[in-house]
C-alpha positions, -999 to +999 in steps of 0.1 A: -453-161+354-481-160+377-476-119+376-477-122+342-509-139+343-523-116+370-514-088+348-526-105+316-562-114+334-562-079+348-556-059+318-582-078+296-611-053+302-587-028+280-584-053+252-621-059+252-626-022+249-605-020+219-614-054+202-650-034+203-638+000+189-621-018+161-650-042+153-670-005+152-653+008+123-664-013+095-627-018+077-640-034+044-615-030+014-610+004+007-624+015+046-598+009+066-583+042+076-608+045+107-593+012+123-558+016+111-561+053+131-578+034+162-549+005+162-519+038+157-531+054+188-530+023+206-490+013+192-483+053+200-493+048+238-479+016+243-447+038+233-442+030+195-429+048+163-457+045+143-453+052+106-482+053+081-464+030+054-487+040+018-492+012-007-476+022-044-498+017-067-467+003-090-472-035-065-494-041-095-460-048-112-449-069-082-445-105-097-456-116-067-484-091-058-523-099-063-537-079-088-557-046-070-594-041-072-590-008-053-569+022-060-541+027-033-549+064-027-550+069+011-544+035+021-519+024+042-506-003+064-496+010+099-463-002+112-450+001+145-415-001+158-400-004+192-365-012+203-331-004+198-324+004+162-293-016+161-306-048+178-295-083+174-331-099+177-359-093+163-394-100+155-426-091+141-458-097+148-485-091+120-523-088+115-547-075+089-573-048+094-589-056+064-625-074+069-648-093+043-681-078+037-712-085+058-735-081+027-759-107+051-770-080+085-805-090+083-798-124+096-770-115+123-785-115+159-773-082+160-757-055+137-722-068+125-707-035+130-720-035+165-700-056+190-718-076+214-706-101+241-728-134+242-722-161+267-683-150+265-683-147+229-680-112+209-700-113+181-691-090+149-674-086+117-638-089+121-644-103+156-625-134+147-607-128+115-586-111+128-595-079+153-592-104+183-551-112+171-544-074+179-560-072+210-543-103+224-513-090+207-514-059+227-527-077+260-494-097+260-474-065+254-492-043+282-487-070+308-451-078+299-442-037+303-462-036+337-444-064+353-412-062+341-400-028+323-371-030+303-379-069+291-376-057+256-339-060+250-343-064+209-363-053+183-400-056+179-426-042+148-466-045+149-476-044+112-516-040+104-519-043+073-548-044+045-558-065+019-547-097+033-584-109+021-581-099-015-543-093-027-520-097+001-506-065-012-501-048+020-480-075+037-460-078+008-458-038+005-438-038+039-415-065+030-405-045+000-399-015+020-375-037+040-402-042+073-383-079+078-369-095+111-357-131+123-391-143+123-428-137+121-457-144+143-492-139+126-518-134+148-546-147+124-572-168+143-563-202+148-585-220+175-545-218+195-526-242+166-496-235+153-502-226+116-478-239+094-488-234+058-513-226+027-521-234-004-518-217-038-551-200-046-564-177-074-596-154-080-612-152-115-638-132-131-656-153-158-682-135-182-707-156-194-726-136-229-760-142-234-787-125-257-810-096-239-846-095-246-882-092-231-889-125-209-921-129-230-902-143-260-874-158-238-872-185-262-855-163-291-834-152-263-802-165-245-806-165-206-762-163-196-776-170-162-788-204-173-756-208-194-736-206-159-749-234-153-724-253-174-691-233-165-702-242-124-704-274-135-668-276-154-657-260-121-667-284-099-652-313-123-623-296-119-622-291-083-631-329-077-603-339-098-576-318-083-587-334-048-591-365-062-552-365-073-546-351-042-559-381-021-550-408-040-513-397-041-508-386-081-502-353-073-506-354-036-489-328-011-480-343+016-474-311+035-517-310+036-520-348+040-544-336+070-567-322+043-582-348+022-601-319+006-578-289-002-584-276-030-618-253-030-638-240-056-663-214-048-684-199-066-686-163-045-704-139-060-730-142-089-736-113-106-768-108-138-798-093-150-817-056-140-851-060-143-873-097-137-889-089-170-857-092-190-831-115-201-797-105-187-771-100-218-741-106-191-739-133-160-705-126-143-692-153-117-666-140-095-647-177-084-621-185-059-600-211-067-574-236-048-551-253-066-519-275-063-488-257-051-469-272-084-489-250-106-480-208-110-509-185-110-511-186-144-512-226-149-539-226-130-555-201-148-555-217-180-567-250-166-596-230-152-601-218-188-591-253-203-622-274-181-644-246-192-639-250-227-636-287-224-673-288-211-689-264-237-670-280-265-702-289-288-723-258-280-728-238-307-735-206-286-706-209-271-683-219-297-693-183-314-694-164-274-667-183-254-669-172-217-642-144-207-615-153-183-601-118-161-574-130-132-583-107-103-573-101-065-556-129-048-522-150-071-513-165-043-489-192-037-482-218-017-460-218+017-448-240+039-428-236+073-402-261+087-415-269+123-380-274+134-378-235+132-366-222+164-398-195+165-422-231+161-408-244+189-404-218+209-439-207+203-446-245+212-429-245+245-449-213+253-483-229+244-472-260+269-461-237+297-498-222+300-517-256+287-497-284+296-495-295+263-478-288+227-500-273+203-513-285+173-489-284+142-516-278+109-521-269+076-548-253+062-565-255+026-563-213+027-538-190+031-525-161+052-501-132+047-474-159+058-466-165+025-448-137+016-424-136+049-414-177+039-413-172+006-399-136-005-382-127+026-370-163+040-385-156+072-395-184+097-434-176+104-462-191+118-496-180+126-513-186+158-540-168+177-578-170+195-605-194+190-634-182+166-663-194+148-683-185+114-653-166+100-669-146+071-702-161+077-731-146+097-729-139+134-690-143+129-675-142+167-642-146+188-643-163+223-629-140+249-613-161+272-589-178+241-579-138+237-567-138+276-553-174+264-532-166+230-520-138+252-504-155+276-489-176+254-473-149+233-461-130+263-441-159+275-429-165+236-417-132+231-402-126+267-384-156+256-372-150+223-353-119+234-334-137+259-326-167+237-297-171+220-299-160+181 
């Protein structure tokens, strides 16, 4: 183990470098050939068959896909296998390329696209969520084939996929193509806890109408951006009372116990209005919400739609322009992994050999990719990987020495797992 360190410490510089190229390439939705192309070239040296897996456009259809806000055409999850074909372990380790808009540069310290180390942090876009997962991921891989060649006895795959911020749909795309194993490790940043499970979570588009005119007979007008006042409001009624039966046991999940406050509306994106002179005719809010595992997607759409229209009961406007309700990106629902999983504890064991202490077991009141290897492909899976801070916020960053740290442990975990017994 102390090689293994050694290596691990020694080999960091080489992570860095390509933590910073893939922070470079700005992999919004719909961008993320550049860093998938970056992250293949890296799986091809490190002696993987790297296959461009392309995203059907027919996922749409998927029962259990999000619903796509981008076409498919040229996009692509890269998958990388290594092993014997016919082995009797395996395992995956995951990421997504995918990274949320940094609509905000003006107030980074410096550009978001442009990496920059800060008192052992790198700050950038993706930094954190999740470009530092795959470089740990392939710290712990390059260390383990330095110092012991050959340690690879079974099976492993390195998926990058995209969309895990919108849809899922890439994750999911490879599980339908058959990319499964015996378990899953997610490298997804996790300040080094074990991540468990997520909740159920929707998006929706809701289109408030108004009446357009000039601003200087407003009154005859109908401002929609003033009428989103009361559809926020019915959201956040709604929020409180969802957390509200959460804490006070009707309805509570005691899998997120932890989180007294699970269950998140936001209110994202606000969009109205071309000219400061006019009244807008349209205000569109586009709303994330968290909701209860025990509803489906589409309960919890129509009780999005039922507190909306419970609140504007009375208004006459609305009565004759009720608000429209479109279900976009993310139907995603809840997952939950037994920690008495053998890759949990394993994982755990790992963590203790480096820190001297089990890791934190948690839950979170998101979600991650995880869901679709627990719940379509019965797949023990956790998530686990570097420490980070303003994840999709401004100066969004990744501290360097938990990279060196989550590789250390996940070295020692998958050095492990091949030699344990199935």
């Amino acid at each position: 183990m102390d090689k293994l360190d050694a290596a691990i410490d020694a080999l960091f510089p080489r992570a860095l470098e390509v933590l910073e190229r893939l922070v470079s390439n700005a992999s919004t939705i719909g961008n993320e050939s550049g860093a998938q192309e970056a992250f293949a070239g890296e799986l091809e040296r490190a002696g993987f068959a790297v296959t461009r897996l392309e995203i059907p456009e027919s996922i749409a259809s998927d029962p259990d896909a999000g619903i796509p806000i981008v076409s498919y055409e040229h996009r692509y999850d890269i998958v990388g296998q290594r092993g014997p074909s016919d082995a009797s372990r395996t395992i995956i380790l995951n990421g997504h390329m995918d990274v949320v808009p940094a609509d905000d540069a003006s107030r980074w310290t410096s550009p978001p696209f442009e990496p920059t180390v800060v008192d052992g942090w790198l700050v950038g876009r993706g930094a954190g969520d999740m470009k530092a997962g795959f470089a740990a991921g392939l710290l712990a891989l390059w260390a383990l084939d330095e110092i012991s060649p050959g340690w690879m006895t079974g099976g492993l795959s390195f998926v990058a996929a995209i969309e895990e911020e919108a849809t899922g749909n890439g994750t999911l795309a490879s599980v339908r193509a058959g990319y499964t194993a015996d378990a899953a490790v997610l490298l997804e940043p996790t300040d080094l806890d074990i991540l468990l499970g997520g909740i159920s979570l929707i998006w929706i588009s809701i289109e408030v109408d108004g009446l357009a005119g000039h601003a200087e007979a407003a009154m005859e007008s109908v401002n929609p951006i003033l009428g989103a006042y009361s559809v926020i409001a019915a959201l956040q009624s709604l929020e409180a009372e969802m957390n509200a039966a959460h804490v006070s046991g009707d309805g509570a999940d005691a899998a997120f116990a932890a989180t007294t406050h699970p269950y998140n509306v936001n209110i994202g994106r606000v969009l109205a209005g071309d000219w400061a002179s006019s009244v807008p005719a349209i205000a569109r809010l586009e709303v994330r919400v968290g909701h209860p595992g025990t509803w489906t997607s589409d309960e919890a759409f129509e009780r999005v739609k039922a507190a909306v229209g419970s609140a504007l009961a009375g208004d006459a406007w609305f009565a004759a322009h009720p608000p429209r309700f479109t279900m976009t990106g993310y139907r995603a629902q809840r997952y939950l992994q037994d920690e008495t999983a053998a890759v949990v504890t394993r994982l755990g064991d790992a963590h203790a050999e480096v820190h001297g202490v089990q890791p934190n077991r948690v839950t979170l009141g998101s979600t991650t990719d995880g869901r679709f290897y627990v719940n379509q492909a019965g797949m023990p899976t956790l998530a686990y990987g570097p420490r980070t801070r303003n994840m999709h916020g401004t100066d969004e960053a990744v501290e360097l020495a938990s990279i060196v740290q989550c590789a250390k442990v996940v070295a020692r975990f998958l050095a492990g797992w091949y030699g344990a017994a199935s």
